[in-house]
N, CA and C atoms as a LAMMPS dump frame, in Angstrom:
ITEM: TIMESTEP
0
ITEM: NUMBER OF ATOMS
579
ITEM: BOX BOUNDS ff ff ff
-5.0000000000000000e+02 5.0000000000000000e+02
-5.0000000000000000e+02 5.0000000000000000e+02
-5.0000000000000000e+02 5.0000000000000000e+02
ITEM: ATOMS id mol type element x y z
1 1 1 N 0.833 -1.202 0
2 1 2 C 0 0 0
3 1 3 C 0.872 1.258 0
4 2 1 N 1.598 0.798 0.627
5 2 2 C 2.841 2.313 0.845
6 2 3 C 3.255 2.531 -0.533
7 3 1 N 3.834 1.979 -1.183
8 3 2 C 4.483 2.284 -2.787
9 3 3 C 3.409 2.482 -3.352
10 4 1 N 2.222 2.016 -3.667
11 4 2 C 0.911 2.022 -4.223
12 4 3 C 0.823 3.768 -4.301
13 5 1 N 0.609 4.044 -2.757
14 5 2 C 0.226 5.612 -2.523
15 5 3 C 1.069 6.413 -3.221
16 6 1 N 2.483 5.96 -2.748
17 6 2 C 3.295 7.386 -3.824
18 6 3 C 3.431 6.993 -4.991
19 7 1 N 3.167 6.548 -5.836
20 7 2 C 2.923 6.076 -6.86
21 7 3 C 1.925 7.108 -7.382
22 8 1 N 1.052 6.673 -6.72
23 8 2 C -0.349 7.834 -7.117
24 8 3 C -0.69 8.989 -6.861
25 9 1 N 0.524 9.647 -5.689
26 9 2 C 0.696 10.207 -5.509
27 9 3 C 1.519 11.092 -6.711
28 10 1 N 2.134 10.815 -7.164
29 10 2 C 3.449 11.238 -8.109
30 10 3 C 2.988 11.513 -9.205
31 11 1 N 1.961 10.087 -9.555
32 11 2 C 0.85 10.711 -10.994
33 11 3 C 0.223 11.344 -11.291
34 12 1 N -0.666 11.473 -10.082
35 12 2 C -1.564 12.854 -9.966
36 12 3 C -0.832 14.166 -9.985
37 13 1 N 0.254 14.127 -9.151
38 13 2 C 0.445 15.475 -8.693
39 13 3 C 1.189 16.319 -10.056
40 14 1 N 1.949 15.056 -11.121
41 14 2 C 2.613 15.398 -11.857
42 14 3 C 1.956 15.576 -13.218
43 15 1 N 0.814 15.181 -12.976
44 15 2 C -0.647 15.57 -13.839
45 15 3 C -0.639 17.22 -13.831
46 16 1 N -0.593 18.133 -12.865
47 16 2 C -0.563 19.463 -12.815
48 16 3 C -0.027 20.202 -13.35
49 17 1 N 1.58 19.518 -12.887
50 17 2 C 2.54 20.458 -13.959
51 17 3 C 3.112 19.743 -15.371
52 18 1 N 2.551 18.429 -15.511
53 18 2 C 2.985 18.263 -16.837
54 18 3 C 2.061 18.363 -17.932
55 19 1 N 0.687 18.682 -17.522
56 19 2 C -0.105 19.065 -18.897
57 19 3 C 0.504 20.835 -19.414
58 20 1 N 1.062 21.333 -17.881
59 20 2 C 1.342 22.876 -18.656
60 20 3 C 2.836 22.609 -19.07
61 21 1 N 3.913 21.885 -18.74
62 21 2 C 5.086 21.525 -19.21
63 21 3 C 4.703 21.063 -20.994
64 22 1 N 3.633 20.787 -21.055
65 22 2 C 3.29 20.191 -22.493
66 22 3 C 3.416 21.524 -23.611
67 23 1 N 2.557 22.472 -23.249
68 23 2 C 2.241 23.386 -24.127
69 23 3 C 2.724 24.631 -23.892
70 24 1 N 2.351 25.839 -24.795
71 24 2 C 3.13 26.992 -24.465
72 24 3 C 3.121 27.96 -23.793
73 25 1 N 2.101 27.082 -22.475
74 25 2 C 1.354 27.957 -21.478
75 25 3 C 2.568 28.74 -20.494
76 26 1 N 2.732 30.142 -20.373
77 26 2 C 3.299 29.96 -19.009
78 26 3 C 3.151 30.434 -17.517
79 27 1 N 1.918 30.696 -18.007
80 27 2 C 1.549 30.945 -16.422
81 27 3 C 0.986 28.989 -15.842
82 28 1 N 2.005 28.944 -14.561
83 28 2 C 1.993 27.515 -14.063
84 28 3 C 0.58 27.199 -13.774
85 29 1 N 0.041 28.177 -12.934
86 29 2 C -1.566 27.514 -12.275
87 29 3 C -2.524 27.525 -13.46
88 30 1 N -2.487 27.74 -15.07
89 30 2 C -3.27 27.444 -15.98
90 30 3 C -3.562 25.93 -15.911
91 31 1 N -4.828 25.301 -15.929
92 31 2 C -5.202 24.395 -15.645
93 31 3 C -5.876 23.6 -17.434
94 32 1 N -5.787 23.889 -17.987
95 32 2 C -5.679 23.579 -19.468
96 32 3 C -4.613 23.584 -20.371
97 33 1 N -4.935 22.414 -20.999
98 33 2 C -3.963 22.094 -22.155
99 33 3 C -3.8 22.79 -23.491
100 34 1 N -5.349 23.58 -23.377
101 34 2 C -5.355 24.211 -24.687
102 34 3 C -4.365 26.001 -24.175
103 35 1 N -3.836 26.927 -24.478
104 35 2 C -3.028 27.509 -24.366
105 35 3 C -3.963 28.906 -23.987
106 36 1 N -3.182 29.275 -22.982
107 36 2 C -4.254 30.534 -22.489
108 36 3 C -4.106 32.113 -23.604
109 37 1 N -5.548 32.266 -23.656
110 37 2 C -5.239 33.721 -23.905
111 37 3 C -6.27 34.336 -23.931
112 38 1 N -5.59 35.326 -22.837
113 38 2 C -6.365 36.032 -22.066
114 38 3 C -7.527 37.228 -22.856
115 39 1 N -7.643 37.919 -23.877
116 39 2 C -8.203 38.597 -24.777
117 39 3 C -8.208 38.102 -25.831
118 40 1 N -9.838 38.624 -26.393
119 40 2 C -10.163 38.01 -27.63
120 40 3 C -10.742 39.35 -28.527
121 41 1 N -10.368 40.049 -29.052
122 41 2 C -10.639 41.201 -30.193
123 41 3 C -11.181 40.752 -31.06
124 42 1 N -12.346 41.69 -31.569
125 42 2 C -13.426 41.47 -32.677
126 42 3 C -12.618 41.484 -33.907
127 43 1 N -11.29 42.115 -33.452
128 43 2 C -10.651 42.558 -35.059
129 43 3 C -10.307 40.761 -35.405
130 44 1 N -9.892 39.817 -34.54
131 44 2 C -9.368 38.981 -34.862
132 44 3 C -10.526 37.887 -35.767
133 45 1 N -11.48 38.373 -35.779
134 45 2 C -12.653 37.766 -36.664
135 45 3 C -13.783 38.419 -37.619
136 46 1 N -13.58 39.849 -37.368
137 46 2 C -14.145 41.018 -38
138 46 3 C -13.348 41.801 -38.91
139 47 1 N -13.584 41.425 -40.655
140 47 2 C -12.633 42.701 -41.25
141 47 3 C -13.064 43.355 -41.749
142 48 1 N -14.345 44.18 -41.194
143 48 2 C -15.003 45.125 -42.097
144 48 3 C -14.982 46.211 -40.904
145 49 1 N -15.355 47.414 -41.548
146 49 2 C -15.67 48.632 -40.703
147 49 3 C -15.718 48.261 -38.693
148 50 1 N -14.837 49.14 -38.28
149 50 2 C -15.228 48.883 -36.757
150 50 3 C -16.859 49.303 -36.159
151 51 1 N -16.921 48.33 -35.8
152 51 2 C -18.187 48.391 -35.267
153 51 3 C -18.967 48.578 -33.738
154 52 1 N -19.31 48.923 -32.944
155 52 2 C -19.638 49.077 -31.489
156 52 3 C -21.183 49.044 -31.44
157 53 1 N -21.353 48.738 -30.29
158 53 2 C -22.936 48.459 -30.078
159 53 3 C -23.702 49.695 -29.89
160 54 1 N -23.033 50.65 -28.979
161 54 2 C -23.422 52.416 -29.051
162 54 3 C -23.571 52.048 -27.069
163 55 1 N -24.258 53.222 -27.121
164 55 2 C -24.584 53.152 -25.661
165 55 3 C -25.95 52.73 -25.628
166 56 1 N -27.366 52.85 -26.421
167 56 2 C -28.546 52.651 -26.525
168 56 3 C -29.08 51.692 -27.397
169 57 1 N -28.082 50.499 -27.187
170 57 2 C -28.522 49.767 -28.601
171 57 3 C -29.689 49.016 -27.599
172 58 1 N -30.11 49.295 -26.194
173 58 2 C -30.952 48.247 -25.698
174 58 3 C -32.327 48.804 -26.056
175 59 1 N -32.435 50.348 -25.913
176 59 2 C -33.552 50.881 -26.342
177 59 3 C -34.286 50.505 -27.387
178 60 1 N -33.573 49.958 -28.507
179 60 2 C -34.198 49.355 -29.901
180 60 3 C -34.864 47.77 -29.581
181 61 1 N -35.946 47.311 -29.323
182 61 2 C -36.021 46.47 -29.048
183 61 3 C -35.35 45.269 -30.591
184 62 1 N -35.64 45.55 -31.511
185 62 2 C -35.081 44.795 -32.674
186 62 3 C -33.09 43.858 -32.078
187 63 1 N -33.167 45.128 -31.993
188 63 2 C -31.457 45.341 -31.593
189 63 3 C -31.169 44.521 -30.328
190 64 1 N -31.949 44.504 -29.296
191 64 2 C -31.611 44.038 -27.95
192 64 3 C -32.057 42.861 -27.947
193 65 1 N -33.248 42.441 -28.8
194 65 2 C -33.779 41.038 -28.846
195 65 3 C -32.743 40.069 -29.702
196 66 1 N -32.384 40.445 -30.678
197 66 2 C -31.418 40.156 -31.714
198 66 3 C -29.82 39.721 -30.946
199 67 1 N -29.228 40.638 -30.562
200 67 2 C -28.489 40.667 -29.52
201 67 3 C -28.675 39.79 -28.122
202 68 1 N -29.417 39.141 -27.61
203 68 2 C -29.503 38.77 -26.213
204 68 3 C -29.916 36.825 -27.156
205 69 1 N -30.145 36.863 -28.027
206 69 2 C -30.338 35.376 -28.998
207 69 3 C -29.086 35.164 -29.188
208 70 1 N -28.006 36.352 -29.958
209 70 2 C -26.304 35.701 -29.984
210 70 3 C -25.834 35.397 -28.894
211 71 1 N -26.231 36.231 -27.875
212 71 2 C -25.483 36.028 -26.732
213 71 3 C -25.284 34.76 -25.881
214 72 1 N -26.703 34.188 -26.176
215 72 2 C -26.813 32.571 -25.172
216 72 3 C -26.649 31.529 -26.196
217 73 1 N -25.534 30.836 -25.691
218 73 2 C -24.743 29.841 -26.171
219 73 3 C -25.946 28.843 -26.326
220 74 1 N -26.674 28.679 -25.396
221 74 2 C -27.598 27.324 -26.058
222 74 3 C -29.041 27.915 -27.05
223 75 1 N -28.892 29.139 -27.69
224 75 2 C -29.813 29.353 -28.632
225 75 3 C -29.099 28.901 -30.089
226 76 1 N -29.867 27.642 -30.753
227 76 2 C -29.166 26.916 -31.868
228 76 3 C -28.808 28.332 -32.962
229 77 1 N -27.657 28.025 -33.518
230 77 2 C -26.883 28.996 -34.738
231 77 3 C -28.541 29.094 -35.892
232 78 1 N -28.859 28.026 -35.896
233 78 2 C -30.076 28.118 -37.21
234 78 3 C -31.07 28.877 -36.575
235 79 1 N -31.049 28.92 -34.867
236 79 2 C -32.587 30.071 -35.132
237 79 3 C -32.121 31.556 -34.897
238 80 1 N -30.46 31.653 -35.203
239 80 2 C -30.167 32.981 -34.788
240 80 3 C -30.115 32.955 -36.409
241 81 1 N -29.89 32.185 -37.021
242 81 2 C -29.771 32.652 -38.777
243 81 3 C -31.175 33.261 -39.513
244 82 1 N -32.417 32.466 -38.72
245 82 2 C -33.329 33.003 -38.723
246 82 3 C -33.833 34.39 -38.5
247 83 1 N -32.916 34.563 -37.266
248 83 2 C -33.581 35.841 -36.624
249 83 3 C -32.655 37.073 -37.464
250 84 1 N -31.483 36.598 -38.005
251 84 2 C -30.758 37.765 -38.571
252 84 3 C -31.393 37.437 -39.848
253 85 1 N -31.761 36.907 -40.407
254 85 2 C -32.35 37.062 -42.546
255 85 3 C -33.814 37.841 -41.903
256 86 1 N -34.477 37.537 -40.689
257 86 2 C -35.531 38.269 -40.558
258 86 3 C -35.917 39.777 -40.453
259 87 1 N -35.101 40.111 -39.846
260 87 2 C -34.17 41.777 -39.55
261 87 3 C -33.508 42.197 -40.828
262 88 1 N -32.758 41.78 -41.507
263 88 2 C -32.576 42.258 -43.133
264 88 3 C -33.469 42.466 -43.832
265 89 1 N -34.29 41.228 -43.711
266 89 2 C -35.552 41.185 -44.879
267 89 3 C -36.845 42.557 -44.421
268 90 1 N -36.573 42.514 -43.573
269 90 2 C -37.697 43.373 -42.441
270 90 3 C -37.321 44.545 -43.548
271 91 1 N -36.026 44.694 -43.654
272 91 2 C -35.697 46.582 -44.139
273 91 3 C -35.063 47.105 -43.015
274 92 1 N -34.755 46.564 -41.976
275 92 2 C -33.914 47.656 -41.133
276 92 3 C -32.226 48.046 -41.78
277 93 1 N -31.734 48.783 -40.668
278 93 2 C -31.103 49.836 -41.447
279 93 3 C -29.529 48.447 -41.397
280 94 1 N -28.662 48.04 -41.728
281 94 2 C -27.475 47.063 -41.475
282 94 3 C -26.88 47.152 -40.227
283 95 1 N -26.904 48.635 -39.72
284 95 2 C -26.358 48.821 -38.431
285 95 3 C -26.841 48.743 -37.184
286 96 1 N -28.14 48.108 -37.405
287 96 2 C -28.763 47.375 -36.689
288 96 3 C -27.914 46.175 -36.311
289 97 1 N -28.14 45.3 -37.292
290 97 2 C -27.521 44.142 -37.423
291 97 3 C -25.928 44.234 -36.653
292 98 1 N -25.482 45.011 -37.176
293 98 2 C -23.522 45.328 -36.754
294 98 3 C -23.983 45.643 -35.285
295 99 1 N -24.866 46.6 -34.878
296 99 2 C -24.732 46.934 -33.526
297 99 3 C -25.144 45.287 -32.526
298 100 1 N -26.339 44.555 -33.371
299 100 2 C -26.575 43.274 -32.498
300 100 3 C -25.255 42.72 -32.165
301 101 1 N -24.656 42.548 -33.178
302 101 2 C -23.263 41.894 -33.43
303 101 3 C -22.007 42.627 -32.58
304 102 1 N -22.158 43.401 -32.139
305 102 2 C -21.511 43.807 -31.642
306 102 3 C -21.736 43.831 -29.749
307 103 1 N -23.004 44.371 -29.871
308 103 2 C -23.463 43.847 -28.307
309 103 3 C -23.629 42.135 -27.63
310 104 1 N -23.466 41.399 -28.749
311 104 2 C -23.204 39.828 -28.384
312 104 3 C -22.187 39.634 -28.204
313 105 1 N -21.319 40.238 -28.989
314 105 2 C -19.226 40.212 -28.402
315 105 3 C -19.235 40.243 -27.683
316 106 1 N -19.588 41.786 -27.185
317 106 2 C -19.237 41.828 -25.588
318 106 3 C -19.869 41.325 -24.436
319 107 1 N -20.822 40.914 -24.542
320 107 2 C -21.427 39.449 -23.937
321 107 3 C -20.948 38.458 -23.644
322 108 1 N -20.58 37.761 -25.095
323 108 2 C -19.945 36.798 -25.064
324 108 3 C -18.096 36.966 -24.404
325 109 1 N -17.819 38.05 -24.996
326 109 2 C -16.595 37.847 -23.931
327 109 3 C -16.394 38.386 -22.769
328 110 1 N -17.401 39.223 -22.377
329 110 2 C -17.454 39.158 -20.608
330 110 3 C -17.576 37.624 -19.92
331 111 1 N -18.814 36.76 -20.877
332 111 2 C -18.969 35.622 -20.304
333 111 3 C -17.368 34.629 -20.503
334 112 1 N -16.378 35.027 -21.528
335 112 2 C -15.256 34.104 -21.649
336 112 3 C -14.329 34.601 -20.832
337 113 1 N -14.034 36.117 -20.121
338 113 2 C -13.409 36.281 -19.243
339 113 3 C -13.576 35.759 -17.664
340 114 1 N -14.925 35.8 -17.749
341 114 2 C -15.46 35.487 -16.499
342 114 3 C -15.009 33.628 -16.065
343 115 1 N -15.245 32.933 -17.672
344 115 2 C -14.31 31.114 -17.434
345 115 3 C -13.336 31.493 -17.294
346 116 1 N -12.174 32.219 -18.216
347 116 2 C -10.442 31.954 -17.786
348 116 3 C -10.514 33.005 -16.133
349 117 1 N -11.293 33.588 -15.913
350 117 2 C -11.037 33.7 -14.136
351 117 3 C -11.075 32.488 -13.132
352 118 1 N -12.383 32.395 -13.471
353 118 2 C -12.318 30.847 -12.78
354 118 3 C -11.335 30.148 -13.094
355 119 1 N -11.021 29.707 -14.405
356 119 2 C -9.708 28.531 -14.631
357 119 3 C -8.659 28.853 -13.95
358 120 1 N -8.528 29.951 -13.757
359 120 2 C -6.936 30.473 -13.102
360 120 3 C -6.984 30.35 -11.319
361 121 1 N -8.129 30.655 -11.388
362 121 2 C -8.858 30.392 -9.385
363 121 3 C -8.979 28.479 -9.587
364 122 1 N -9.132 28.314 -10.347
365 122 2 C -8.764 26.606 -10.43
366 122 3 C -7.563 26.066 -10.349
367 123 1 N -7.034 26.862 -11.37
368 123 2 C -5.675 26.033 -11.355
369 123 3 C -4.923 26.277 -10.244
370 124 1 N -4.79 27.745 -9.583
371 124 2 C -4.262 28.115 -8.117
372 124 3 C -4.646 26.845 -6.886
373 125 1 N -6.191 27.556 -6.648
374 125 2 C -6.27 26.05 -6.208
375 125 3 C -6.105 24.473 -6.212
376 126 1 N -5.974 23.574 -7.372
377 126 2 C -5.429 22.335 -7.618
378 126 3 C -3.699 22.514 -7.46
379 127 1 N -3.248 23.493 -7.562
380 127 2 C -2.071 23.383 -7.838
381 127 3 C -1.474 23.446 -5.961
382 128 1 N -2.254 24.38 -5.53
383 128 2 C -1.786 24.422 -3.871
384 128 3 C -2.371 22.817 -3.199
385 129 1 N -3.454 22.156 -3.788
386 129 2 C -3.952 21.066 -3.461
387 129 3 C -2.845 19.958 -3.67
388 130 1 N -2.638 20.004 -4.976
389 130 2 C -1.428 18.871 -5
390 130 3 C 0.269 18.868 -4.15
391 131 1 N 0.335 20.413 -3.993
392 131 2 C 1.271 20.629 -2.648
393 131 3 C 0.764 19.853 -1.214
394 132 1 N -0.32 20.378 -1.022
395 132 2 C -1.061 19.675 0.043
396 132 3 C -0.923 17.925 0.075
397 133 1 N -1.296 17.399 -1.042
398 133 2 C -1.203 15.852 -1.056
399 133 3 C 0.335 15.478 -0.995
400 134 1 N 1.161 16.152 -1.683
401 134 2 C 2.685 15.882 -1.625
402 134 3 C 2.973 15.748 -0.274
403 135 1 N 2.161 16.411 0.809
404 135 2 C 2.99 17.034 1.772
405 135 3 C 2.287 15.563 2.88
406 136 1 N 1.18 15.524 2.454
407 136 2 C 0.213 14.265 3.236
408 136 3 C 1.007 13.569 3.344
409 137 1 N 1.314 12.863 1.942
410 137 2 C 1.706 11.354 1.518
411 137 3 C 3.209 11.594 2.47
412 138 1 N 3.537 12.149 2.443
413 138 2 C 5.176 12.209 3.318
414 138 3 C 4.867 11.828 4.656
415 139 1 N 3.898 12.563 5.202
416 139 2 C 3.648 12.863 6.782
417 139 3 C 2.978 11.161 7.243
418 140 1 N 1.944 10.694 5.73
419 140 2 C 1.484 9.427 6.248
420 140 3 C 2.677 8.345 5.921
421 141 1 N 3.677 8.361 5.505
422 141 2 C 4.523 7.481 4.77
423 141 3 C 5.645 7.522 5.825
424 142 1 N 5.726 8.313 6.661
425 142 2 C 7.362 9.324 7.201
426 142 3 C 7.77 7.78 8.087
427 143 1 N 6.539 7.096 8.911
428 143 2 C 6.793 5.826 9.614
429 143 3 C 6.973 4.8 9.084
430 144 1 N 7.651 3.223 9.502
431 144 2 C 7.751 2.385 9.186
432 144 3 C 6.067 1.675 8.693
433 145 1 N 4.972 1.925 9.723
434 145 2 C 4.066 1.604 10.016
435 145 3 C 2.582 3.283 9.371
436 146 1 N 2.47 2.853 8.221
437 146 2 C 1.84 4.166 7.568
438 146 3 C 0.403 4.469 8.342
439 147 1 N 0.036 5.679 9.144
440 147 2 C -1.3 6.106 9.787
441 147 3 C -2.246 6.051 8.903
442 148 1 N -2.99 5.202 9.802
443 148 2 C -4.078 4.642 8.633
444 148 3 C -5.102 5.703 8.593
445 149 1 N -4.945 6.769 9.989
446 149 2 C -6.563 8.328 9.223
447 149 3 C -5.678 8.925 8.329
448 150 1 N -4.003 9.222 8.17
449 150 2 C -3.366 10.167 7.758
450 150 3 C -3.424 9.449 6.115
451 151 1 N -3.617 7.713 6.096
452 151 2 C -3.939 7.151 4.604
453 151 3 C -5.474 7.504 4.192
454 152 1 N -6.242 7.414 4.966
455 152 2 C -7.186 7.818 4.181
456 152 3 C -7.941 9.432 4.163
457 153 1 N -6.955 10.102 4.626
458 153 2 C -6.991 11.961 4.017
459 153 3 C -6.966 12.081 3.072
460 154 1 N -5.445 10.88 2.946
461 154 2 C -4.378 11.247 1.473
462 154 3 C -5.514 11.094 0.848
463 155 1 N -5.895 9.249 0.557
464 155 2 C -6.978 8.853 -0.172
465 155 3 C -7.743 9.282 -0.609
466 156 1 N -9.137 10.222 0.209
467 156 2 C -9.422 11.172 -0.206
468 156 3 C -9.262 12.452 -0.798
469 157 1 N -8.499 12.957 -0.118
470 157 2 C -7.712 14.387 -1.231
471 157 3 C -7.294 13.902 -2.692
472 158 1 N -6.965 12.808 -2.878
473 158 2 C -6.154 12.499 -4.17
474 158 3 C -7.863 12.152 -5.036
475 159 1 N -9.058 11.634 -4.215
476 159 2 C -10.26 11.229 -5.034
477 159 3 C -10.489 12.889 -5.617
478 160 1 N -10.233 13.916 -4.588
479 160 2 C -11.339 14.859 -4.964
480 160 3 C -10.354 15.686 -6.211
481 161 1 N -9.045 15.642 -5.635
482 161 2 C -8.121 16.06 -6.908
483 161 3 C -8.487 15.81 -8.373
484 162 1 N -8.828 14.356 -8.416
485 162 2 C -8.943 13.557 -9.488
486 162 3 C -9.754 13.934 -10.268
487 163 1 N -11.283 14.074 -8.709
488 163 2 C -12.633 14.873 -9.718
489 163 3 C -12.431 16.205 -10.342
490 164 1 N -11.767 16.508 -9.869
491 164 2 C -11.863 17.749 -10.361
492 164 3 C -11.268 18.524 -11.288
493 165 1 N -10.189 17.431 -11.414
494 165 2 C -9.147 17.669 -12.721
495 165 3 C -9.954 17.349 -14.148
496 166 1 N -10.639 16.317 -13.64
497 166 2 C -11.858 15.896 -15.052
498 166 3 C -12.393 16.754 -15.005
499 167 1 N -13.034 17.385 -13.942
500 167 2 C -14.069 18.338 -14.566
501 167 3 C -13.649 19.529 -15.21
502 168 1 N -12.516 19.827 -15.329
503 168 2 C -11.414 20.997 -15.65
504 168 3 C -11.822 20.868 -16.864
505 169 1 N -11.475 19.623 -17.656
506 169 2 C -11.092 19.494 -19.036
507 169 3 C -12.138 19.822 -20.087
508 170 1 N -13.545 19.623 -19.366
509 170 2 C -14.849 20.193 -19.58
510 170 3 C -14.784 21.837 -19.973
511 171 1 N -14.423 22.364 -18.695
512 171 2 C -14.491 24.056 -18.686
513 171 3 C -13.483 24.27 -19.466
514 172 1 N -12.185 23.62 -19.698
515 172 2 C -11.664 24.063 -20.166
516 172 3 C -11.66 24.59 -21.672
517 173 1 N -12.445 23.838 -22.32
518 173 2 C -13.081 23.94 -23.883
519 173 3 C -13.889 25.141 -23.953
520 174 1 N -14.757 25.398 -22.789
521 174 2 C -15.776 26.926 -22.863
522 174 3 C -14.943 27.755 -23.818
523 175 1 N -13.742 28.584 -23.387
524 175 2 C -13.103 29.563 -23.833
525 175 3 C -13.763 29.829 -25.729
526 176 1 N -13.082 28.195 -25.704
527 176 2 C -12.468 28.255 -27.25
528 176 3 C -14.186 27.806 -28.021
529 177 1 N -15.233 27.512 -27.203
530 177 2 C -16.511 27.183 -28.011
531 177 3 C -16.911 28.524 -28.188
532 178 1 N -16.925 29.631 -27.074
533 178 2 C -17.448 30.921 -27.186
534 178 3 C -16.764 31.778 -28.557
535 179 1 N -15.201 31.03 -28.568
536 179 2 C -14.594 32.013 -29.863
537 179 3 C -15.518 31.697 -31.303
538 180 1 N -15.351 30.255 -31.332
539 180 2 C -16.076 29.576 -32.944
540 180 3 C -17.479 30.29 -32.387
541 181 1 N -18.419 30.093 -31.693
542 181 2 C -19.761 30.472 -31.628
543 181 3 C -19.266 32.329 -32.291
544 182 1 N -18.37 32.884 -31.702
545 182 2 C -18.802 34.38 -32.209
546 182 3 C -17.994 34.885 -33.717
547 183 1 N -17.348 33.809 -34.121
548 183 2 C -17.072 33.409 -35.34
549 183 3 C -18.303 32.887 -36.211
550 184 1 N -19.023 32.436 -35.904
551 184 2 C -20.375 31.875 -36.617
552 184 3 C -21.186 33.136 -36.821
553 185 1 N -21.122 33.566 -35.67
554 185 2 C -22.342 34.787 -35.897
555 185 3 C -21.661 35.796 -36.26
556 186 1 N -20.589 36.126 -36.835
557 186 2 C -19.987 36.963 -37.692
558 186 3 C -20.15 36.43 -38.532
559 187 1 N -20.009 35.552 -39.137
560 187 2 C -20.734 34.719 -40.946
561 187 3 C -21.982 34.751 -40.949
562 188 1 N -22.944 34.369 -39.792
563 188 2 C -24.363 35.137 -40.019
564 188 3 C -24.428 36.355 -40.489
565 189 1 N -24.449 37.472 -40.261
566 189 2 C -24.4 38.986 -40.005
567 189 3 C -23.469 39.202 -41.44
568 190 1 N -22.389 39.002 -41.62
569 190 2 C -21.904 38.923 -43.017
570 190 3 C -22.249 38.505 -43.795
571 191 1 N -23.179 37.148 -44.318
572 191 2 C -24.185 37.117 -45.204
573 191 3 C -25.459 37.458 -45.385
574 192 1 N -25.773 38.175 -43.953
575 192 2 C -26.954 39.255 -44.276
576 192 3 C -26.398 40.857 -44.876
577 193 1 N -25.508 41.288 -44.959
578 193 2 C -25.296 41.952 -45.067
579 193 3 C -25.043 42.551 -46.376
């Protein structure tokens, strides 16, 4: 059981720093494999005229309804394609459309700043956690005769580590679904246009 533990100990813990040893991450407590970055600019998917939402684009209901459909990730791309050929066809003015498009950006990337905060309050935390288990497994191991509450702390700390590293790999994809989603609805809005 003793070799067993640091064993698993060593895998897990080296799970932390070797998915960021992998890639070209370098901030250490990044908790994803895919590579952080921290800002996402409209220019990097927008090459037409700069565009902004204004200060009153909520007043327009066209505009704010239009806008608050890009914004939520689980409204399907086909009924926002809908809702933008509907607003063209209607006759409104295009800058309608650019301003929707523009007030869903910043939506959408308040909502993608708001995941890489958390990821980074994640990875801080897992990363001080796996210090923590390093430090267990020593304290339960240090005797000839290993403490069997101080084995099953470890035990546990290393279960909840585990969960939670899976569940990482989940959030960790958000970032990069919110980019393609506001990549899509820039090809909406560009073929209404």
């Amino acid at each position: 059981m003793r070799m067993l533990g640091r064993l698993w100990v060593l895998v897990v813990a080296a799970g932390v720093t070797g998915a960021q040893a992998a890639g070209p991450v370098k901030d250490p407590n990044w908790p994803c494999q895919q590579a952080k970055v921290s800002a996402f600019p409209l220019a990097s998917v927008w090459d037409g005229p700069a565009i902004e939402a204004g200060a009153n684009w909520r007043d327009d209901p066209e505009i704010a309804g239009l806008a608050a459909k890009m914004a939520q990730r689980r409204v399907p791309l086909d009924d926002i394609r809908a809702a933008v050929q509907s607003l063209a066809a209607s006759g409104a003015s295009k800058a309608k459309l650019t301003q929707a498009l523009a007030a869903a950006f910043d939506e959408l990337v308040r909502q993608r700043s708001e995941i890489i905060a958390g990821l980074d309050k994640f990875g801080r935390k897992q990363r001080e956690m796996a210090e923590r288990i390093r430090a267990e497994n020593e304290t339960a191991h240090k005797d000839a005769e290993p403490d069997a509450q101080a084995l099953q702390k470890l035990e546990w700390d290393l279960r909840i580590f585990d969960d939670r590293r899976r569940t990482a790999s989940y959030v960790c994809e958000a970032p990069q679904a919110i980019e393609t989603r506001i990549g899509e609805l820039v090809k909406l809005v560009r073929a209404a246009l």
